[in-house]
RODO-2510 file (C-alpha; in nm, 4 decimals, decimal comma):
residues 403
     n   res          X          Y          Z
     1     x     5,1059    -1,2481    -2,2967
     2     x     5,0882    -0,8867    -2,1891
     3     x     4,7538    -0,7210    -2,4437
     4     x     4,7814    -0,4374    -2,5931
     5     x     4,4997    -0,2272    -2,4855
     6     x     4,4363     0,1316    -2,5730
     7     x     4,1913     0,3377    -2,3390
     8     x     3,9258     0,5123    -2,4630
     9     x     3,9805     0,9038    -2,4092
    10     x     3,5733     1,0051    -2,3208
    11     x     3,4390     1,2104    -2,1231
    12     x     3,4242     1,3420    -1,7601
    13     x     3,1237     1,5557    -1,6959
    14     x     3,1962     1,8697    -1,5438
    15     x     2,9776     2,1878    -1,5019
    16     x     2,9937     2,4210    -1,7821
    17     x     2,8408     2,7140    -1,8017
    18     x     2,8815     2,8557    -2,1502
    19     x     2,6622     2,5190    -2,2691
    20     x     2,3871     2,5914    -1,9886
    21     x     2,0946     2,7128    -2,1657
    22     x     2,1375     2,4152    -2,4961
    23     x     2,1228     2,1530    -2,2101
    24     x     2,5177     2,0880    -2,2642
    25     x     2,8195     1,9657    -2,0171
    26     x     3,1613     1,9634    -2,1693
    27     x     3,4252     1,6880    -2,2085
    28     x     3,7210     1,6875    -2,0426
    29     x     3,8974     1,8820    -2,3558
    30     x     3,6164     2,0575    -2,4862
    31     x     3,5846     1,8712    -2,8126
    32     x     3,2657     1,7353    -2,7249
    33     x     2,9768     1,8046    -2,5564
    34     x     2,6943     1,5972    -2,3833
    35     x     2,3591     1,7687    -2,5295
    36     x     2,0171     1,7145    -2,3816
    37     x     1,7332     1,7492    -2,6538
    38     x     1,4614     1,9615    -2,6338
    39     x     1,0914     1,9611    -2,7733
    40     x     1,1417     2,0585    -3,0921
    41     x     1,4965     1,9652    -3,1447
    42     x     1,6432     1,8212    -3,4388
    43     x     2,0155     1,6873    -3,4700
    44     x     2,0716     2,0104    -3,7461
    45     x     1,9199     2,2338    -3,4989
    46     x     2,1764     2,1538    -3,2443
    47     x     2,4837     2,1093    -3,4496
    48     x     2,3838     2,5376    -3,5800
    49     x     2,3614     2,6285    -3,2352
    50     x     2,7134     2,4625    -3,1675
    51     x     2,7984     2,6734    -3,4908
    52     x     2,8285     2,3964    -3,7456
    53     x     2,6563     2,2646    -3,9737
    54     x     2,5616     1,8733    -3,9399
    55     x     2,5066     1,6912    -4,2770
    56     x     2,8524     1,7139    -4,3474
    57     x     2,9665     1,5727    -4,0070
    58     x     2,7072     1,2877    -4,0076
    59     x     2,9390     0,9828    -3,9857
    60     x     3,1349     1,1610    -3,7213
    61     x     2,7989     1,2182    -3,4946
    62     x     2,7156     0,8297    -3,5747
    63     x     3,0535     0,7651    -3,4305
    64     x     3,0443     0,9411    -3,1369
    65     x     2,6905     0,8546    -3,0517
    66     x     2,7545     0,4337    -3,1572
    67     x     2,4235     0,4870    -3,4302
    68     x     2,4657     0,1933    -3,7007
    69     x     2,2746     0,3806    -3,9661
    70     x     2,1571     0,7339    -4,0515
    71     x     1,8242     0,7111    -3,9831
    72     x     1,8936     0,7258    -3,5875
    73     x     1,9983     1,0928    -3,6548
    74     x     1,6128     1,2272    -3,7492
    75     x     1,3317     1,1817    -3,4838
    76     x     1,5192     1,2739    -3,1586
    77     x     1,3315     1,2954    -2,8642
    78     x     1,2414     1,5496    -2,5791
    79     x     1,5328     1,4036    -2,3192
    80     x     1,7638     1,2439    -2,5304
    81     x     2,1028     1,2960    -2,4884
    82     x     2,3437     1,3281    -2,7947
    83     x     2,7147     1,3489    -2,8313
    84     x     2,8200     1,6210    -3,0466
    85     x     3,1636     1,7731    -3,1265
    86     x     3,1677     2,1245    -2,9214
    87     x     3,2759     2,3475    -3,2169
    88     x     3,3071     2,3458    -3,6167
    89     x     3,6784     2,2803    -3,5391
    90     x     3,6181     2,0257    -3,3055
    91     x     3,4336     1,8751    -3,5924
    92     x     3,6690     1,9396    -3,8533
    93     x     3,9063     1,7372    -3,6316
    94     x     3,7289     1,4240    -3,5768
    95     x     3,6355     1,4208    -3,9283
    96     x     4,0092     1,4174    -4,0272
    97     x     4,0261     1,1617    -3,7350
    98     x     3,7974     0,9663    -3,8538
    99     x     3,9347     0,9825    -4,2168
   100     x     4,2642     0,8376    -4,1128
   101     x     4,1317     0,5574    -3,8433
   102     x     3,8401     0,5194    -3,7443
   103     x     3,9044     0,3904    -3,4369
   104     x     4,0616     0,7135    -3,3584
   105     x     3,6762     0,8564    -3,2992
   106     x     3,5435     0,7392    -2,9728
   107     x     3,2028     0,5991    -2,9009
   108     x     3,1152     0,7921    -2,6361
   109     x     2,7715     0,7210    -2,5772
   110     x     2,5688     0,3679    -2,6334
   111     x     2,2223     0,3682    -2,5830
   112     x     2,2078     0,6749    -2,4581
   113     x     2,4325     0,5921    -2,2019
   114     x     2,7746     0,7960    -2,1516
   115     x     3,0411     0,5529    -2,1742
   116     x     3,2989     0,7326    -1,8882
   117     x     3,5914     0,6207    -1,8687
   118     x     3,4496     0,2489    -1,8213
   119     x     3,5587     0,0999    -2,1828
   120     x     3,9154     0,0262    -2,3612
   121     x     3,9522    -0,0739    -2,7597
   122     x     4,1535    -0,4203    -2,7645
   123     x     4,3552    -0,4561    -3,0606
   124     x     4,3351    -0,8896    -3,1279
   125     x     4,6437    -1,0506    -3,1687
   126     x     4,7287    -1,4009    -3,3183
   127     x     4,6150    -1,6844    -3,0823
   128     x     4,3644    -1,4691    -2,8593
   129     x     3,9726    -1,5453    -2,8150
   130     x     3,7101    -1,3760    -2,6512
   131     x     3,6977    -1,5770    -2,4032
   132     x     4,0896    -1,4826    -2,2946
   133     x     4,0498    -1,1140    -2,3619
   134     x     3,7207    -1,1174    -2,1413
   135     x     3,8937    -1,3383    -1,8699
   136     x     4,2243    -1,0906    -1,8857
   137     x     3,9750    -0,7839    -1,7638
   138     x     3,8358    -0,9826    -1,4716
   139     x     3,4984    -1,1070    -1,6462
   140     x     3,3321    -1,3828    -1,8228
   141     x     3,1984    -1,2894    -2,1652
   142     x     2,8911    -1,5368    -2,1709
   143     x     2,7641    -1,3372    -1,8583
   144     x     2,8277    -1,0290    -2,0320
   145     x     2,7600    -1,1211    -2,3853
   146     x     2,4187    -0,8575    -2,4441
   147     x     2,6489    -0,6096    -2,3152
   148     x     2,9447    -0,6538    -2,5702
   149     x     2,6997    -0,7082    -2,8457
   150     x     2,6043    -0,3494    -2,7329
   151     x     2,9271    -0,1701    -2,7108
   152     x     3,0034    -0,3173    -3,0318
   153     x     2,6981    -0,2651    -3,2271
   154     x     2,7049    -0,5920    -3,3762
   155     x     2,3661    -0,7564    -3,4385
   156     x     2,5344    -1,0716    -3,5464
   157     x     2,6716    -1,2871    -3,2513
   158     x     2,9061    -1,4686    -3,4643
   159     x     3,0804    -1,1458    -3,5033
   160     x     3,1587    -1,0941    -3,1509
   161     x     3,2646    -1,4847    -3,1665
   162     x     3,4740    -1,5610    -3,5012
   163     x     3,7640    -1,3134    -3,4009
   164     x     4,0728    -1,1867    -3,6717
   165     x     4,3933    -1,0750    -3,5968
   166     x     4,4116    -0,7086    -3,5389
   167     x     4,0480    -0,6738    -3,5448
   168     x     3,9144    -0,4201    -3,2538
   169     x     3,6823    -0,4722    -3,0053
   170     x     3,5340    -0,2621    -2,7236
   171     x     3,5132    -0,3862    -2,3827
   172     x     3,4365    -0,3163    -2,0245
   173     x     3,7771    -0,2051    -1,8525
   174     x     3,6699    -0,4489    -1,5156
   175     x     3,3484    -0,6332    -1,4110
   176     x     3,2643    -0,3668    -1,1780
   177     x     3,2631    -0,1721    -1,4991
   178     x     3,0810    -0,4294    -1,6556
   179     x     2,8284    -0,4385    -1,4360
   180     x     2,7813    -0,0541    -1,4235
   181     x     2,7228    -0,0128    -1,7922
   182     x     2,5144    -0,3520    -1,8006
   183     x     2,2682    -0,1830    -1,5327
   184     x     2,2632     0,1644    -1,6958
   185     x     2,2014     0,0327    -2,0579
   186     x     1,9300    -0,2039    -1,8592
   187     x     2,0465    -0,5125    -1,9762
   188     x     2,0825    -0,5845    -1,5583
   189     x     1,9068    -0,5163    -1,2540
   190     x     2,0955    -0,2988    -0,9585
   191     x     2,1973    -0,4937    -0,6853
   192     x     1,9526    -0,3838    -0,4365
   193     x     1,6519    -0,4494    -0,6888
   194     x     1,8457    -0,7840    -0,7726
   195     x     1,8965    -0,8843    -0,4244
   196     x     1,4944    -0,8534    -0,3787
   197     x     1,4448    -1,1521    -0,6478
   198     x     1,7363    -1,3506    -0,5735
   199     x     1,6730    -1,6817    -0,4661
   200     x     1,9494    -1,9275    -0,3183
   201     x     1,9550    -2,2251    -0,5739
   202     x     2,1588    -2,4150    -0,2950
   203     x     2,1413    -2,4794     0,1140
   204     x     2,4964    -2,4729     0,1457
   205     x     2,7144    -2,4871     0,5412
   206     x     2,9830    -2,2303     0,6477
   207     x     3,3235    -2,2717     0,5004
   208     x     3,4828    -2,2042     0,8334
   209     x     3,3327    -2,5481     0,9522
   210     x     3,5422    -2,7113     0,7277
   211     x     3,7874    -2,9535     0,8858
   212     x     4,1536    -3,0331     0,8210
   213     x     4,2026    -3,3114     0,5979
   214     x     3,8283    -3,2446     0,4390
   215     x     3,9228    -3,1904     0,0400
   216     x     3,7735    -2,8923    -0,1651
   217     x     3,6405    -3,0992    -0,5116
   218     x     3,5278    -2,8211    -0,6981
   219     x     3,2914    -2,5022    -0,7496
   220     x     2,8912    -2,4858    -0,7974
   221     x     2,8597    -2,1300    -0,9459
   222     x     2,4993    -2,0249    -1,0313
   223     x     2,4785    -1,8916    -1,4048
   224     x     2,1772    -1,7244    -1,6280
   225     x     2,0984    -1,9051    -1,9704
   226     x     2,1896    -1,7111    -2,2341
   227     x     2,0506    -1,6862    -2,5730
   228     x     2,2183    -1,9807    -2,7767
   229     x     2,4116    -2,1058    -2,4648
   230     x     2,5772    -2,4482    -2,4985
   231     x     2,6268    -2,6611    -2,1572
   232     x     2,8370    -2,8627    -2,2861
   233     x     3,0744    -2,6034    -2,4881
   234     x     3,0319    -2,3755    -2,1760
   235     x     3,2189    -2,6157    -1,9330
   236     x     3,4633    -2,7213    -2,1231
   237     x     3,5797    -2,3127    -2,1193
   238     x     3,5784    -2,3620    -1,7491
   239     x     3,8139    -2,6554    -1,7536
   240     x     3,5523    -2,9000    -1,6521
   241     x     3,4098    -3,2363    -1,8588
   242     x     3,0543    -3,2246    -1,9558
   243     x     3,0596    -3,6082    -1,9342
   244     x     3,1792    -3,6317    -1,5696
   245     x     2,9276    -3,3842    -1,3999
   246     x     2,5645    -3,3892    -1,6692
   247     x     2,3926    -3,6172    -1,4610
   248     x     2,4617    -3,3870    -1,1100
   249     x     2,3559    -3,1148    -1,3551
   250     x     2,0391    -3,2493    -1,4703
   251     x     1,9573    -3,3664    -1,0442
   252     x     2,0809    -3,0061    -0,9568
   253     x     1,8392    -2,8229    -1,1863
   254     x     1,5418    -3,0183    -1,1652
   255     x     1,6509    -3,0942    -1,5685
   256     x     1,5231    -3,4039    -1,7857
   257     x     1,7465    -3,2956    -2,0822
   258     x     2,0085    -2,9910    -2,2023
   259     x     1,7246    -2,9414    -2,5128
   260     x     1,5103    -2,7510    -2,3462
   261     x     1,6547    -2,4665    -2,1244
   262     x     1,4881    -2,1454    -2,1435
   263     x     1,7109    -1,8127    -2,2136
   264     x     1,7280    -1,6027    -1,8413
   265     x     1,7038    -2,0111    -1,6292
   266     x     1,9195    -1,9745    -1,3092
   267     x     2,1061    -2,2486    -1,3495
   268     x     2,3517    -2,3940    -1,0815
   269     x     2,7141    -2,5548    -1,2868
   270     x     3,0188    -2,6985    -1,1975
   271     x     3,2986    -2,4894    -1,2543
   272     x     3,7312    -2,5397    -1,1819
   273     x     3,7521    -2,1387    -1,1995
   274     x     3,6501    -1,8524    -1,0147
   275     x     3,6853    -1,5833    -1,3067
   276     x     3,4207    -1,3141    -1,1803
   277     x     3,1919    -1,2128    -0,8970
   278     x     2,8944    -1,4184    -0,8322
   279     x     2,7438    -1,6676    -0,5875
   280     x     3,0133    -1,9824    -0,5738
   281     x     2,9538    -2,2444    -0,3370
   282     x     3,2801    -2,5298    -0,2659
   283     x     3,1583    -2,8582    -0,2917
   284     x     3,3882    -3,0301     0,0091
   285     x     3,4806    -3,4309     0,0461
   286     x     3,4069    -3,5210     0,4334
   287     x     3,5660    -3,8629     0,4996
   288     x     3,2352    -3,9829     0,7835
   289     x     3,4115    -4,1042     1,1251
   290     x     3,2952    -4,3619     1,3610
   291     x     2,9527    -4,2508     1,5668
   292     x     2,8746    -3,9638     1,3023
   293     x     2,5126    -3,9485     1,1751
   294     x     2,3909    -3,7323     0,8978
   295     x     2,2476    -3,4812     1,0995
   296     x     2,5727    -3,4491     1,3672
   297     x     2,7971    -3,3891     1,0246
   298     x     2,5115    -3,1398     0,8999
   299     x     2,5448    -2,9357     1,2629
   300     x     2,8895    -2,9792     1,2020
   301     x     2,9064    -2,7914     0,8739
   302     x     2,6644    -2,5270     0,9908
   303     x     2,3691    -2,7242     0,8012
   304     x     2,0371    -2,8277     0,9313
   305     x     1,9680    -3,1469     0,8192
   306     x     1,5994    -3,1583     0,7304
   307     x     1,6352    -2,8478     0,5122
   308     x     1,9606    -2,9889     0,3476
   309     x     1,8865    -3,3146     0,3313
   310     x     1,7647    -3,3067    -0,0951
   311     x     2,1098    -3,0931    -0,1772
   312     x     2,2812    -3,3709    -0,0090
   313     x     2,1357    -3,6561    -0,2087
   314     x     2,1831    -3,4613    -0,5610
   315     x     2,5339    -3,4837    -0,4544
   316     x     2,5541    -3,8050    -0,2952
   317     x     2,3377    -4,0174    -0,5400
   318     x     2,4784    -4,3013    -0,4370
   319     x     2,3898    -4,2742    -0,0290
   320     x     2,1139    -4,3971     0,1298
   321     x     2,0436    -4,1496     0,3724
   322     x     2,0147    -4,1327     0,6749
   323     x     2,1698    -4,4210     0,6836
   324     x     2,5790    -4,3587     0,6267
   325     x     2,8571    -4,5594     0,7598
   326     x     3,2426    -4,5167     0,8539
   327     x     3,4550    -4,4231     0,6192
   328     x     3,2307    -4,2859     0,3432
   329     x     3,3153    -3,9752     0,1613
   330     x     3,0228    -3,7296     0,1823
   331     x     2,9998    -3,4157    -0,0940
   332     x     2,8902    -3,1444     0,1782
   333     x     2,8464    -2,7485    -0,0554
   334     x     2,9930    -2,4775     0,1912
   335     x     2,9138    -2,1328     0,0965
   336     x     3,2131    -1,9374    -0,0487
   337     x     3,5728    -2,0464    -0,2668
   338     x     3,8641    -2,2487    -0,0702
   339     x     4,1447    -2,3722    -0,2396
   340     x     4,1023    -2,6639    -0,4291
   341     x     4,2896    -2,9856    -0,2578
   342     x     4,2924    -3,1208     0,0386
   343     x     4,2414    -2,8496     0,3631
   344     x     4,5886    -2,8219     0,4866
   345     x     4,5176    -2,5635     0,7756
   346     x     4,2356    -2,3299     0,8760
   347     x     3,9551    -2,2213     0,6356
   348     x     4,0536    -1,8025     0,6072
   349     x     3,7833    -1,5878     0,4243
   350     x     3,7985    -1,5881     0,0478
   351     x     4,1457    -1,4437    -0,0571
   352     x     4,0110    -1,2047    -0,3285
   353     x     3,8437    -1,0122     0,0262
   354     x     4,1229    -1,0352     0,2671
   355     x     4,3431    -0,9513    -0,0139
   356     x     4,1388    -0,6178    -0,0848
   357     x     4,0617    -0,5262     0,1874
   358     x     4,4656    -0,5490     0,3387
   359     x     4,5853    -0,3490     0,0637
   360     x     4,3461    -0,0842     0,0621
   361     x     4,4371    -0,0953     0,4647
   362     x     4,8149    -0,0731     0,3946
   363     x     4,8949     0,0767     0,0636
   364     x     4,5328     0,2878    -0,0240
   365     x     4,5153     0,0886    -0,3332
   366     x     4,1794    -0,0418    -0,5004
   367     x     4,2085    -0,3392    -0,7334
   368     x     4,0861    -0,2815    -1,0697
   369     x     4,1000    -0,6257    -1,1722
   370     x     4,2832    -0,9891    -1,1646
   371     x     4,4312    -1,1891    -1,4038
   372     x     4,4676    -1,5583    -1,3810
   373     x     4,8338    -1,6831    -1,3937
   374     x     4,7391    -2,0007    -1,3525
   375     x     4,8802    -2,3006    -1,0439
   376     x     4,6614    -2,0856    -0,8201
   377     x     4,8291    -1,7639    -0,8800
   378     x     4,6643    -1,4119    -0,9727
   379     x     4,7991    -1,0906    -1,1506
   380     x     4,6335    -0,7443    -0,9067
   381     x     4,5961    -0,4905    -1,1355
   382     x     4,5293    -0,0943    -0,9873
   383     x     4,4706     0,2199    -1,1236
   384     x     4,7612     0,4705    -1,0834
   385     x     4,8013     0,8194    -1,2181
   386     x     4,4903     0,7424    -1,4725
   387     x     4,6311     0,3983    -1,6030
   388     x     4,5481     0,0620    -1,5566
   389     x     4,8883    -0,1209    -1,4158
   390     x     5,0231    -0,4927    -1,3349
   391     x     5,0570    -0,4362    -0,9083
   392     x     5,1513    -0,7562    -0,7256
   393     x     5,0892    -1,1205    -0,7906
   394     x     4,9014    -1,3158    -0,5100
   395     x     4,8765    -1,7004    -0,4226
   396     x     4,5756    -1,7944    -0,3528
   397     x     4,6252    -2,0563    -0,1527
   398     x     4,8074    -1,8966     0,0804
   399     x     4,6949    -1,5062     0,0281
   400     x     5,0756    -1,4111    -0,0042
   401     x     5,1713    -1,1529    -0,2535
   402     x     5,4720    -0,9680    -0,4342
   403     x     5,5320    -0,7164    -0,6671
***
């Protein structure tokens, strides 16, 4: 069911000279402006020198700036930025605006942080959750929860949860957008910083190792705890059973119990879906053949056995290694997605990649993001002529697409 989603209109920075000397660049249409405060500056000092004065525009400069009270508009600072309407009728107009829907009026800054054109307003209709709405732009909300807490200004997580009908809420137009905003309002380290700390939680083979007639089982994705996360309640929104994988989760993690897991722990969980970025690893059924040792189907896999060997037993509890025998199904992780199923031809690269990187080749176009059809099939969404649109729909399986 098609959302409907209304873009934000805010701002694209451009140089403006008539706002140099206040520390100002314009929006787009000139009805508001990005000011830098001074020593010395006060929020009534600024709106004068825009030629208005402020008291009586106060819930229109909380609006625009996303401040949940009053008291955020005394005590600026040397360097921080404000959103301001550019005139006394620019002013006049969001306060009319603002009179007749709120929602009209923007937030164009969080934080401190200019919003771009990086957010949308979703209107909630009957039957969605945030779960779907999160899932429809190409992220997962549990990842991303600080950050919509954020956008929102909602202190309250139950807020962001217990969604009405035709309530609005603001979200990240992509996970690429996600991410941006999550790194500039420091809720998220940059990748280059991130890659410093990052530590594989899994010594997984090469997916292009992977033989035919080998089955794909299912995902290992590695997730941070968030505040008030549920395992259990978490999994089930992936489509998998708590019951059938909380002992492989307990061996995976090092884990005596789900009690005790500290907000921030890496974990690494079983997942049916590949919803967002992130490090997935496919955990692949290898039927063993007669004269294969562990260590010939490590090579085999692109694994070397003594450094594999204790991811192979958390997934293979019940194998005595080395010792295996003909016949035997072996859990081997490969790094990357494949299909789930049985491996019906070569391993390709993940589709999401070749998919990309073909149409950018072919057609120019950049995928905003995907939306899961479900039966293996994705929705490409692209920006043309400043709007989000439906593209082509691609198989995953087989990387074939139409639109």
């Amino acid at each position: 069911m098609k959302k409907r989603i209304t873009a934000f209109l805010l701002i694209l920075i451009m140089a403006v000279s008539l706002f140099a000397s206040l520390g100002v660049n314009a929006a787009a249409d000139d009805t508001v402006v990005i000011v830098t405060a001074k020593e010395g500056d006060t929020v009534y000092s600024l709106c004068q020198s825009l030629g208005y004065g402020s008291e009586r525009f106060n819930a229109v400069i909380m609006r625009l700036n996303s401040f949940a009270d009053e008291s955020r508009l005394t005590g600026i600072k040397a360097g921080q930025k404000l959103a301001l309407p550019a005139s006394g009728v620019a002013a006049e107009g969001y306060l009319n605006a603002l009179k007749n829907d709120p929602n009209s009026v923007p937030a164009v800054m969080v934080a401190g942080v200019e919003m771009g054109n990086r957010v949308v307003t979703v209107t909630v209709e009957k039957g969605d959750t945030l779960y779907s709405l999160c899932s429809n732009l190409g992220f997962g909300y549990k990842t991303y929860k600080d950050l919509l807490m954020k956008l929102n200004g909602f202190s309250d997580e139950a807020k962001l949860i217990n969604l009405k009908a035709d309530d609005t809420l603001v979200l990240p137009v992509s996970l690429e957008a996600a991410d941006e905003l999550s790194i500039a309002l420091g809720l998220k380290k940059a990748d280059k910083e991130k890659a410093k700390e990052e530590k594989k939680l899994l010594v997984a083979g090469n997916m292009e190792k992977v033989s035919l007639g080998d089955t794909a089982l299912y995902y290992l994705t590695e997730y941070k705890v968030q505040k008030n996360d549920n395992i259990k309640n978490l999994l089930s929104e992936w489509g998998i059973k708590f019951e059938d994988y909380s002992d492989l989760i307990l061996s995976l993690n090092g884990l005596t119990d789900f009690n005790h897991i500290s907000t921030g722990k890496i974990l690494l969980l079983p997942t049916d879906l590949i919803f967002e970025n992130g490090i997935y690893y496919t955990v692949v059924s290898h039927k063993v053949q007669s004269g294969d040792t562990a260590a010939s189907i490590c090579k085999g896999f692109g694994l070397e056995y003594n450094k594999a060997l204790d991811t192979l037993k958390k997934l293979n509890p019940s194998v005595g290694f080395p010792n295996i025998s003909a016949g035997a199904l072996l859990n081997i992780p490969v790094a990357g997605v494949i299909p789930l199923g049985e491996i019906k031809g070569a391993v390709k690269a993940p589709w999401k990649a070749a998919f990309e990187a073909e149409l950018y080749s072919l057609y120019g176009a950049t995928v905003d993001h995907y939306q899961d059809l479900g039966d293996g099939y994705y929705q490409a969404y692209v920006v043309h002529e400043g709007k989000i649109v439906p593209y082509v729909t691609i198989n995953s399986a087989t990387g074939e697409y139409h639109g």
